[in-house]
KOLTILUM-632392 format. One line per 4 residues: number of its first residue (from 1); for each residue x, y, z of C-alpha. Coordinates in pm, 1 decimal. Layout:
% residues N
NUM> X Y Z  ...
% end
This chain:
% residues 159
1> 376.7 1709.1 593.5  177.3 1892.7 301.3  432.5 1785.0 38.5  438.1 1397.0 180.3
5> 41.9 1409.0 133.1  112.2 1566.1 -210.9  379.8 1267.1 -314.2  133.8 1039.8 -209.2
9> -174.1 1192.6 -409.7  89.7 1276.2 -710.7  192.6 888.9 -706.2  -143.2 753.9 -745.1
13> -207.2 993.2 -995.4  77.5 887.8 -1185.9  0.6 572.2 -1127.2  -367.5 593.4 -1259.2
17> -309.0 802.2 -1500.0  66.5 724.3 -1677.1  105.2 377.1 -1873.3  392.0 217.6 -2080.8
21> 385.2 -131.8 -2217.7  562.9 -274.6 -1945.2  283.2 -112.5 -1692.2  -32.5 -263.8 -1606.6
25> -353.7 -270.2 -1327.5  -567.0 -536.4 -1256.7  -872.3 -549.8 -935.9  -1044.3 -857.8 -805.4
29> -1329.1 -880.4 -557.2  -1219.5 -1056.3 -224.9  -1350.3 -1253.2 74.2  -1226.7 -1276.5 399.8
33> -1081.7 -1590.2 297.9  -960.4 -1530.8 7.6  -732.9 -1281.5 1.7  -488.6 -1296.9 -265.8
37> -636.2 -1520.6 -563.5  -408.2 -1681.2 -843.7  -510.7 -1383.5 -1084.2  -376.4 -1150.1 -887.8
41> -32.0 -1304.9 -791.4  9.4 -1413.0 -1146.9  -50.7 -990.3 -1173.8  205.0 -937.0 -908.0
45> 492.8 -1183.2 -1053.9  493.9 -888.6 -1336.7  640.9 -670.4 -1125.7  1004.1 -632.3 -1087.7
49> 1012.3 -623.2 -721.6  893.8 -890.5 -494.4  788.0 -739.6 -194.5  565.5 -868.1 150.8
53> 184.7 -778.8 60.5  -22.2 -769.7 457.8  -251.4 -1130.9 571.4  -474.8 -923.2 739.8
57> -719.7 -691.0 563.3  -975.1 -496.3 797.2  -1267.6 -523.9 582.5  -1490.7 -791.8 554.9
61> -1557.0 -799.0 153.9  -1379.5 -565.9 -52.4  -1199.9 -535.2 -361.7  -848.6 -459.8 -470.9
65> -661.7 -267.9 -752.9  -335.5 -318.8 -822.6  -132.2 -90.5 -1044.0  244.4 -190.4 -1135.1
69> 497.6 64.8 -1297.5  818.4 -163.9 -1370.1  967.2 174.7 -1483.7  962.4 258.4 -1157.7
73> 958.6 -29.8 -953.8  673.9 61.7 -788.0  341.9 -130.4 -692.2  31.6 45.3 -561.1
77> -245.9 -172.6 -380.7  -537.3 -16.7 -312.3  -784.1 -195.6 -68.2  -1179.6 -110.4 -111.8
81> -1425.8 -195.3 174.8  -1761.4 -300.9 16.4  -1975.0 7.1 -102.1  -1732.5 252.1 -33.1
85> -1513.5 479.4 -269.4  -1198.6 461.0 -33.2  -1019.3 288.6 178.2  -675.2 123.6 286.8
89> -363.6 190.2 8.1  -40.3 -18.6 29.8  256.5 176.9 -185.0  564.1 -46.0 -212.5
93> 864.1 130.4 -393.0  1200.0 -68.4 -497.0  1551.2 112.5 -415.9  1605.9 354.7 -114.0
97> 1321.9 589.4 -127.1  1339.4 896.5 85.8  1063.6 824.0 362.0  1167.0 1141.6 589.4
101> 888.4 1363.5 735.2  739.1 1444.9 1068.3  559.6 1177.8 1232.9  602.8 932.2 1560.0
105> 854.4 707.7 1540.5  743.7 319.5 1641.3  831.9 3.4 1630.4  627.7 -280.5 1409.9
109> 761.9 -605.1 1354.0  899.1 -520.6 1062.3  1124.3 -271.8 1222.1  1160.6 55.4 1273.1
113> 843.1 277.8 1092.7  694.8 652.3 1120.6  342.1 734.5 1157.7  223.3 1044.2 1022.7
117> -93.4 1205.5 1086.0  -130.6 1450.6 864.4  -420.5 1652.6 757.3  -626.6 1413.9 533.2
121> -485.6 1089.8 606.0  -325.6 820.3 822.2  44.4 742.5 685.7  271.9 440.7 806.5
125> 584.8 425.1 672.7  931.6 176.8 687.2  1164.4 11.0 513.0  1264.9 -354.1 471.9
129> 1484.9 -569.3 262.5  1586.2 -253.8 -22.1  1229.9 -175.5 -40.2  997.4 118.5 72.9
133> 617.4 110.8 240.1  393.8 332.2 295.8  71.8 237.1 385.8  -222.2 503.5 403.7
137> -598.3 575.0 485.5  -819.8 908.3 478.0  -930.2 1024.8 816.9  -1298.0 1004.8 677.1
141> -1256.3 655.8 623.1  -1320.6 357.3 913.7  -945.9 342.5 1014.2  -687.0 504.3 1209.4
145> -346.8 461.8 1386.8  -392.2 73.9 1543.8  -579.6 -54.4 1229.2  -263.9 53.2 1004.9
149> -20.5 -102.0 1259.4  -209.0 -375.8 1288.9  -164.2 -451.4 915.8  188.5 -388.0 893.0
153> 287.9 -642.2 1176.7  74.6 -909.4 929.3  302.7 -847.0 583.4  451.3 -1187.7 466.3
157> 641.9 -1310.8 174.5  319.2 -1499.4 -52.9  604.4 -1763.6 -183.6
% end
């Protein structure tokens, strides 16, 4: 469980930190009704995967990062409530990426998916058409098990 929390704090650090011309980032402020604006899908057509992003955000205004390594095929969403420094993070990777660990298995509608509750955080994991989620939250943040489910049974194709 300690080394899944450690790929998931080693990927965003990687994906914060590393950059190659064919990687880029981008963050926009978002409403409830709002929630993925023509900069950012313009952003996400960059990528080289083309994966379901969630329709239902818990947070009532918050902003959103998006980081895309296309040497990787990876995208990282992060999801930022309104005056606070953490919050929900969607990890999409393209191929078969090991998602093994301890955890509940569950159903969501998108299949089969573990939850892990490890030390610091809230992980939900599955796979779907070739591609690899993980969604994740810290326990000190606002949600938990039902709030991360309850995202993952919203993902949709945006064309």
């Amino acid at each position: 469980m300690k080394i899944l929390l450690l790929m998931c704090i080693s990927t965003f650090l990687v994906l914060s930190a590393c950059g190659s011309s064919n990687d880029s980032s981008t963050s926009e402020n978002v409403s409830k009704d709002t929630i993925y604006q023509e900069k950012f899908v313009n952003k996400l057509d960059e990528a080289q995967i083309s994966p379901e992003l969630p329709q239902k955000i818990p947070y009532e205004n918050y902003s959103k990062d998006i980081s895309i390594m296309n040497s990787q095929k990876t995208i990282s969403i992060m999801y930022i409530p309104q005056d606070a420094n953490m919050g929900l993070k969607l990890e999409v990777f393209g191929g078969d990426v090991n998602l093994s660990g301890d955890g509940e298995t569950l159903e969501i509608d998108q299949g089969k998916a573990t939850y892990i509750n490890a030390d610091q955080a809230h992980i939900l994991k599955w796979k779907k058409d070739n591609l690899s989620y993980t969604l994740s939250s810290p326990k000190n943040g606002e949600l938990n098990k039902e709030n991360l489910i309850e995202v993952a049974n919203s993902f949709e194709r945006l064309k």
